[in-house]
Backbone as CSV, one residue per row, in Angstrom:
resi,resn,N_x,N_y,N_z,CA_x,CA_y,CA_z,C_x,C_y,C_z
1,UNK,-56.366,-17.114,25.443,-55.837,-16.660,24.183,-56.641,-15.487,23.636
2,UNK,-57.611,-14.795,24.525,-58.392,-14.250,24.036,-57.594,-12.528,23.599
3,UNK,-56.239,-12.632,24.492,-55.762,-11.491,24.416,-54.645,-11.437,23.324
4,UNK,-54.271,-12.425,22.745,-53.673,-12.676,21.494,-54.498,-11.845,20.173
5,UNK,-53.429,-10.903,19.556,-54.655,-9.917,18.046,-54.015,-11.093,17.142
6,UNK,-53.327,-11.637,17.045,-52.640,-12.331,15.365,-52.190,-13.885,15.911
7,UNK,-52.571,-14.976,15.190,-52.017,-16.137,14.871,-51.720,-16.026,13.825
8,UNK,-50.558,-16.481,13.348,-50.238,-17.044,11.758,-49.921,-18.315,11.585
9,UNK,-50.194,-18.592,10.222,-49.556,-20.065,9.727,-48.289,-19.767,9.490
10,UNK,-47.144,-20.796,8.941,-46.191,-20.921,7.989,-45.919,-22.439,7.861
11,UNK,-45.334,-22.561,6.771,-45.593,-24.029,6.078,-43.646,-24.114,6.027
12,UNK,-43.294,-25.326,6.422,-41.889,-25.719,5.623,-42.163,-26.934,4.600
13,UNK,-40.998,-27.414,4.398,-40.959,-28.111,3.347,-39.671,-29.046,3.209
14,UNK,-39.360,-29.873,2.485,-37.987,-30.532,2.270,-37.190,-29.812,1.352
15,UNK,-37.785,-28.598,0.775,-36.779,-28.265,-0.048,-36.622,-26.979,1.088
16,UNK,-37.312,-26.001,1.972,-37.587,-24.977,2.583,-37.450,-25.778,3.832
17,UNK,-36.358,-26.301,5.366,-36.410,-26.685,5.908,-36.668,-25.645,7.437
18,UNK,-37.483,-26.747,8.540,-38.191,-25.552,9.237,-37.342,-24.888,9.978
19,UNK,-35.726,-24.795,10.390,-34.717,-24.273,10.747,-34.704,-23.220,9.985
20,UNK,-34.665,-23.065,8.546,-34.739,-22.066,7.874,-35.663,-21.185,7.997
21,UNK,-36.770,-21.603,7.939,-37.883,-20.771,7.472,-38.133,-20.390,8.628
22,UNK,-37.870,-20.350,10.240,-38.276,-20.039,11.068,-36.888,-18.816,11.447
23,UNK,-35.824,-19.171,10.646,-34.453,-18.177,10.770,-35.424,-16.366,9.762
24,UNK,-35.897,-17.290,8.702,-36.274,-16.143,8.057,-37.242,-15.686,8.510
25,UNK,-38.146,-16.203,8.886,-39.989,-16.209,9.323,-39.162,-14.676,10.226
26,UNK,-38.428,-14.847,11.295,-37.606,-14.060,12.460,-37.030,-12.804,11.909
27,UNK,-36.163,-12.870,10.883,-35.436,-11.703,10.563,-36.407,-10.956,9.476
28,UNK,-37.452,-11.536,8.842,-38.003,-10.709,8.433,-39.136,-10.243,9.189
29,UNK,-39.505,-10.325,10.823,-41.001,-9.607,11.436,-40.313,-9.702,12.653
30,UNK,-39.281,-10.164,13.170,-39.253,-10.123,14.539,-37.520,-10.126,15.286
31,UNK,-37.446,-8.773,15.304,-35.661,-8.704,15.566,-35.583,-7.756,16.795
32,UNK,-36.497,-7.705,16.913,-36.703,-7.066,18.468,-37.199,-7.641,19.393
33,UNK,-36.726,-7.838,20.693,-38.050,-8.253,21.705,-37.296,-9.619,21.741
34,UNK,-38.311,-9.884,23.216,-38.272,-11.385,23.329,-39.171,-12.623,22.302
35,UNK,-38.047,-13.938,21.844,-39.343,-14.600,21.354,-38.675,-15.951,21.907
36,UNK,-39.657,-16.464,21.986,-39.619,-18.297,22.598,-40.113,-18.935,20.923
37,UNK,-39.233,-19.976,20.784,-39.158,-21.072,19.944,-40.257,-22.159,20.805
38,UNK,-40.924,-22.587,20.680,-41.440,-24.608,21.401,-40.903,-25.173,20.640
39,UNK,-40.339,-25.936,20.999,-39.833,-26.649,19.896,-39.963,-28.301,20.606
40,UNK,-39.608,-29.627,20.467,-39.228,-30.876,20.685,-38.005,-31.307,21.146
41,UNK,-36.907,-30.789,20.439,-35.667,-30.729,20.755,-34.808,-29.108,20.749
42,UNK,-34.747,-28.911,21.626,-34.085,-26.986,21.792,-33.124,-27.909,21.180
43,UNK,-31.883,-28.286,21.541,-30.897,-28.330,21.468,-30.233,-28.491,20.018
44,UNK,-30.840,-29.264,19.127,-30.971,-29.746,17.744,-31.805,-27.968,16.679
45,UNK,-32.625,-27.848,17.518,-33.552,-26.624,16.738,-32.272,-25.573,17.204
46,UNK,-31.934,-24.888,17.922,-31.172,-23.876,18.340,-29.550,-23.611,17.506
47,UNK,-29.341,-25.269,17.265,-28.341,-25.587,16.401,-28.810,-25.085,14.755
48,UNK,-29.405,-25.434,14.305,-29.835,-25.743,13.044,-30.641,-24.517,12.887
49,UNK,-31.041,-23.273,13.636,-31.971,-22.162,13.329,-30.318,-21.246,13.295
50,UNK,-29.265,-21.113,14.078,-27.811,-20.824,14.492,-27.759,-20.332,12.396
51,UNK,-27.488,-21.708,12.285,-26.796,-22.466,10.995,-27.589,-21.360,9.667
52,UNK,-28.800,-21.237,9.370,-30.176,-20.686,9.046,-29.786,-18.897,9.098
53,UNK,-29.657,-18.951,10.185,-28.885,-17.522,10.855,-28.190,-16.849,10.263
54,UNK,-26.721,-17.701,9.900,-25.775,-16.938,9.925,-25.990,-17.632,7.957
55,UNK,-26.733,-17.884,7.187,-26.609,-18.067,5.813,-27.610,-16.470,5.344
56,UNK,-28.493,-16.334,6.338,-29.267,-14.893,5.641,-28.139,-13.756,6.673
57,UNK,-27.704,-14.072,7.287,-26.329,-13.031,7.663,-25.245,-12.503,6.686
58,UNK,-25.042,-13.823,5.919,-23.849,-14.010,4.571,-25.023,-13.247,3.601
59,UNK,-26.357,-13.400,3.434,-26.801,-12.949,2.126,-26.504,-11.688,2.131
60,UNK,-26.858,-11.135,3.779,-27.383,-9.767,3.524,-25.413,-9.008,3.479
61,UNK,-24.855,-9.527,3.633,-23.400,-9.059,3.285,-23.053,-8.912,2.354
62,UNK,-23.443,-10.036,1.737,-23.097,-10.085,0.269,-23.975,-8.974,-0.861
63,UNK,-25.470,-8.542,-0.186,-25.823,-7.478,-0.975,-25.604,-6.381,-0.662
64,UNK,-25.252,-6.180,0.731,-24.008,-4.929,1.508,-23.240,-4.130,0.406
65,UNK,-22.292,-5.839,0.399,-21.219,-5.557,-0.849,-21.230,-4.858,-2.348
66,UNK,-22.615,-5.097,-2.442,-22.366,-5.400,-4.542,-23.561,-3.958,-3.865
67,UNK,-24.477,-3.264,-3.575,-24.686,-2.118,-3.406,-24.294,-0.943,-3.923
68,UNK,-24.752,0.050,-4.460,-23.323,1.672,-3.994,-24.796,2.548,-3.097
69,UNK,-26.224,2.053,-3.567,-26.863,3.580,-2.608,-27.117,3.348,-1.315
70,UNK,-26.643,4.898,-1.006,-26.101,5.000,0.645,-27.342,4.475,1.533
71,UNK,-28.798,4.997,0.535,-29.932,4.592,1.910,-29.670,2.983,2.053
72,UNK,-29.892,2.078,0.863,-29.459,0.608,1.098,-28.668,0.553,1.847
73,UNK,-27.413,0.722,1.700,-26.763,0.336,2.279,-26.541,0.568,3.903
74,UNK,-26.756,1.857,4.120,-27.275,2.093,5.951,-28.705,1.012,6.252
75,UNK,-29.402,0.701,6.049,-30.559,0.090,5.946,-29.979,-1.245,6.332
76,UNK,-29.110,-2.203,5.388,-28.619,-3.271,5.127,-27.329,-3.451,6.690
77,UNK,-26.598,-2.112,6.761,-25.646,-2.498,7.874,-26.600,-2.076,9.349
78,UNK,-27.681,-1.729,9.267,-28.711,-1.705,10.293,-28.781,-3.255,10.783
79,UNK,-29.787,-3.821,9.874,-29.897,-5.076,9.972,-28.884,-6.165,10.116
80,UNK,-27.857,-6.102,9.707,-26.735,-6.692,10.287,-25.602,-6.831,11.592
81,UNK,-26.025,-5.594,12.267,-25.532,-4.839,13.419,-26.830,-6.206,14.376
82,UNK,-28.073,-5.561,13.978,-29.209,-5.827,14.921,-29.036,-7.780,14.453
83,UNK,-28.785,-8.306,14.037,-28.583,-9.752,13.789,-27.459,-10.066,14.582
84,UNK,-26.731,-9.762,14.606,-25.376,-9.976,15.373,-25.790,-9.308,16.982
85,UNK,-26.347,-8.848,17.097,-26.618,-8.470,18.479,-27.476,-9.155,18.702
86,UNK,-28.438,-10.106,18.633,-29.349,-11.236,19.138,-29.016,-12.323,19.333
87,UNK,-29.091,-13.026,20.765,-28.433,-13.978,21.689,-29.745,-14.890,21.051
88,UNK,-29.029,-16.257,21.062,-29.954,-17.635,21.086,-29.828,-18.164,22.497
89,UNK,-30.686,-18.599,22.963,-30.336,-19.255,23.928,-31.427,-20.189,24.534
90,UNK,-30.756,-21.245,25.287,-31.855,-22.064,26.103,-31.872,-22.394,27.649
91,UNK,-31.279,-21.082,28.090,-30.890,-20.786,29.545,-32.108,-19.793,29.754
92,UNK,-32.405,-19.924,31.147,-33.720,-19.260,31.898,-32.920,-18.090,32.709
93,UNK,-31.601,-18.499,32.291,-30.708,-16.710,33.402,-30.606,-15.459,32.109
94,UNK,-31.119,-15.339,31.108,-31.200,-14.580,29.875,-32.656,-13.829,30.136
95,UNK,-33.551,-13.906,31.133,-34.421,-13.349,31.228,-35.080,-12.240,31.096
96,UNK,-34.300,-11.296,31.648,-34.078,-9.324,31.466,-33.003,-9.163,29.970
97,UNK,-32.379,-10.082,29.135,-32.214,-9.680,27.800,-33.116,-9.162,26.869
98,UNK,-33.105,-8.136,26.079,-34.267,-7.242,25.414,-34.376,-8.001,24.419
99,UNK,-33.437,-8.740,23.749,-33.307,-9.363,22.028,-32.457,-11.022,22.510
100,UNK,-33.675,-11.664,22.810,-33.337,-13.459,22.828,-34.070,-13.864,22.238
101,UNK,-33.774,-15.340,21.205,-34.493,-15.880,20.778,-34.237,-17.516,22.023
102,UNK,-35.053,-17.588,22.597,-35.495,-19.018,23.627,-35.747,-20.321,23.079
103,UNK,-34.938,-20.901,23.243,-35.425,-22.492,22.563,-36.014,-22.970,23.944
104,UNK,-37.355,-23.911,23.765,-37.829,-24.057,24.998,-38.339,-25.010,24.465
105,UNK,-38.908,-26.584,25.279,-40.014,-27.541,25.115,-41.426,-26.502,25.527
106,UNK,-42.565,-27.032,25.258,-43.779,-26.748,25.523,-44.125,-27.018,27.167
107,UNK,-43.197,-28.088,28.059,-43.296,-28.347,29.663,-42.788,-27.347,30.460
108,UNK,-41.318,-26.904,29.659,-40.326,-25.965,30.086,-41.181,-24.588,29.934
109,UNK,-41.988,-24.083,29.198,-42.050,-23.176,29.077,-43.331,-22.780,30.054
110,UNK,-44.238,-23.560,29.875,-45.238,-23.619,30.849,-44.826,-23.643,32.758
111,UNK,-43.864,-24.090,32.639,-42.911,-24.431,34.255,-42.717,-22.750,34.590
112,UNK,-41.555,-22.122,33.715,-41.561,-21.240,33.623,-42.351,-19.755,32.568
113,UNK,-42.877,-19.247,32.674,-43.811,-18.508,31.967,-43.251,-17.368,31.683
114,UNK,-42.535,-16.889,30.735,-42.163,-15.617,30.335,-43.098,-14.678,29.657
115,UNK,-43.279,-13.464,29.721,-43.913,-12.478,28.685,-42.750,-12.506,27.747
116,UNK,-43.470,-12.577,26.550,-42.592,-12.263,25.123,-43.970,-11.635,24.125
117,UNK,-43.305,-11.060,23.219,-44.073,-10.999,22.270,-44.656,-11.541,21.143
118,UNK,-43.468,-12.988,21.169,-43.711,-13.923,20.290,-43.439,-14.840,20.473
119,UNK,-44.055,-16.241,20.305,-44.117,-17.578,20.236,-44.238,-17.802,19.113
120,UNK,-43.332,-19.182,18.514,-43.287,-20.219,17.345,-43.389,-21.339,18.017
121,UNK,-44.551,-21.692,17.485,-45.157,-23.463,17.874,-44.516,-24.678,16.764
122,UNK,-43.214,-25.088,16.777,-43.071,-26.102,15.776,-43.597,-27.482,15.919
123,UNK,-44.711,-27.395,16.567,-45.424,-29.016,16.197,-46.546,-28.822,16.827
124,UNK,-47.551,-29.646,16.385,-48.671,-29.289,17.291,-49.253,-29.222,18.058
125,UNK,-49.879,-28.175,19.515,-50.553,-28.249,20.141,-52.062,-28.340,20.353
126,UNK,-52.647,-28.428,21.690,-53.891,-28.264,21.251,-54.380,-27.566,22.363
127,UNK,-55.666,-26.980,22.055,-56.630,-25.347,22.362,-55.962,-25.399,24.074
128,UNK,-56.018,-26.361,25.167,-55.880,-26.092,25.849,-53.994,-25.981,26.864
129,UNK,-53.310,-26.632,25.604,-52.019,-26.085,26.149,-51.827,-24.718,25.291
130,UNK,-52.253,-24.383,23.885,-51.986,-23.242,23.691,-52.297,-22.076,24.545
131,UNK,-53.373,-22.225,25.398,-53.946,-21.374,26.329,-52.787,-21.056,27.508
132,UNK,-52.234,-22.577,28.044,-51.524,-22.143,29.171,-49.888,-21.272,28.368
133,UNK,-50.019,-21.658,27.352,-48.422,-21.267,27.010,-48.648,-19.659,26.430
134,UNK,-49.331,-19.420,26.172,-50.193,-17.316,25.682,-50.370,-16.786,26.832
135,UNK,-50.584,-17.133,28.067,-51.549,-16.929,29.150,-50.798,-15.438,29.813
136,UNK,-49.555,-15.812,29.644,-48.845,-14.626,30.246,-48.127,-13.608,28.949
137,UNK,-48.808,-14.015,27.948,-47.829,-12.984,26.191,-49.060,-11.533,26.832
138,UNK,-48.366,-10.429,26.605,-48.833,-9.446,26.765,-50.493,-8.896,25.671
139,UNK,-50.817,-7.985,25.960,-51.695,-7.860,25.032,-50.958,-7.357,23.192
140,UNK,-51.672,-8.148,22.136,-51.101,-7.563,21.243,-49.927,-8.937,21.045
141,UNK,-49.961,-10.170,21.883,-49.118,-11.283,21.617,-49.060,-11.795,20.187
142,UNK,-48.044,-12.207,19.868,-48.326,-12.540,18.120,-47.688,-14.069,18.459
143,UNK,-48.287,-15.463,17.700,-48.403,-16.632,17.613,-48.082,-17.041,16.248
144,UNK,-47.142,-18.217,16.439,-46.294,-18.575,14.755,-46.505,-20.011,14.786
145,UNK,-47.353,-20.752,14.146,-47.891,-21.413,14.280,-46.729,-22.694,12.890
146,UNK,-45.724,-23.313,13.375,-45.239,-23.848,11.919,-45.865,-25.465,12.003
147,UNK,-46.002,-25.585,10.239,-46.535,-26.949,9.982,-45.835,-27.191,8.858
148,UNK,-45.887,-28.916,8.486,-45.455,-29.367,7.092,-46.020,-28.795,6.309
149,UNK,-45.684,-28.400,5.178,-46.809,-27.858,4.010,-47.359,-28.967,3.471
150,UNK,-48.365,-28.971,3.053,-49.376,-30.252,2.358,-49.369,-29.944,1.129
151,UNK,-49.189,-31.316,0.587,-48.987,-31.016,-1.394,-49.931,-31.221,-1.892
């Protein structure tokens, strides 16, 4: 992990659920590039980040709409173009796609080892599987580390 520059935290919540916050955590730092999800259940997370997706898809339409300046609004149908052009997926034949988001277990991903630029850890690991699962993130790898928030 030594070649990793950035770990971050992010916290969900019951009112902030981690489908969400990992939909937003995404569209606001990471809409380019490959990123792998770990998740417990792809199938349930991939669903429910989908769902997350397409509600900050509706926001940003809806401020599309009610808009009139032109830079906003090119800005706004930027980001909406580039949202709609990013594949979810939990297939290993998506490999050479420039813009996937990967739902993967922590076994699966280690089996297979992709370079991405970003990983989201939704539960916790420890020092020495984080190692094998970074081992191949390029230099400059960025790490999303999600937890319950503590009250």
């Amino acid at each position: 992990m030594s070649q990793l520059q950035q770990i971050e935290d992010i916290a969900y919540s019951e009112n902030w659920p981690l489908s969400y916050v990992l939909a937003r955590h995404i569209f606001d730092h990471h809409l380019h590039g490959r990123v792998f999800i770990v998740t417990d259940k792809p199938s349930a997370m991939i669903s429910s980040v989908r769902k997350g997706w397409r509600r900050i898809r509706r926001n940003q339409e809806k401020e599309y709409a009610r808009t009139l300046d032109k830079e906003k609004r090119a800005s706004l149908h930027r980001k909406i173009a580039i949202m709609d052009s990013l594949t979810f997926s939990m297939s290993r034949h998506l490999a050479d796609s420039p813009d996937v988001l990967f739902f993967v277990t922590s076994e699966e991903l280690a089996k297979r080892p992709r370079q991405c630029l970003v990983l989201y850890l939704t539960h916790e690991v420890d020092d020495t599987t984080l190692e094998r699962l970074t081992c191949t993130m390029p230099v400059g790898g960025y790490v999303v580390r999600c937890s319950m928030a503590k009250d």
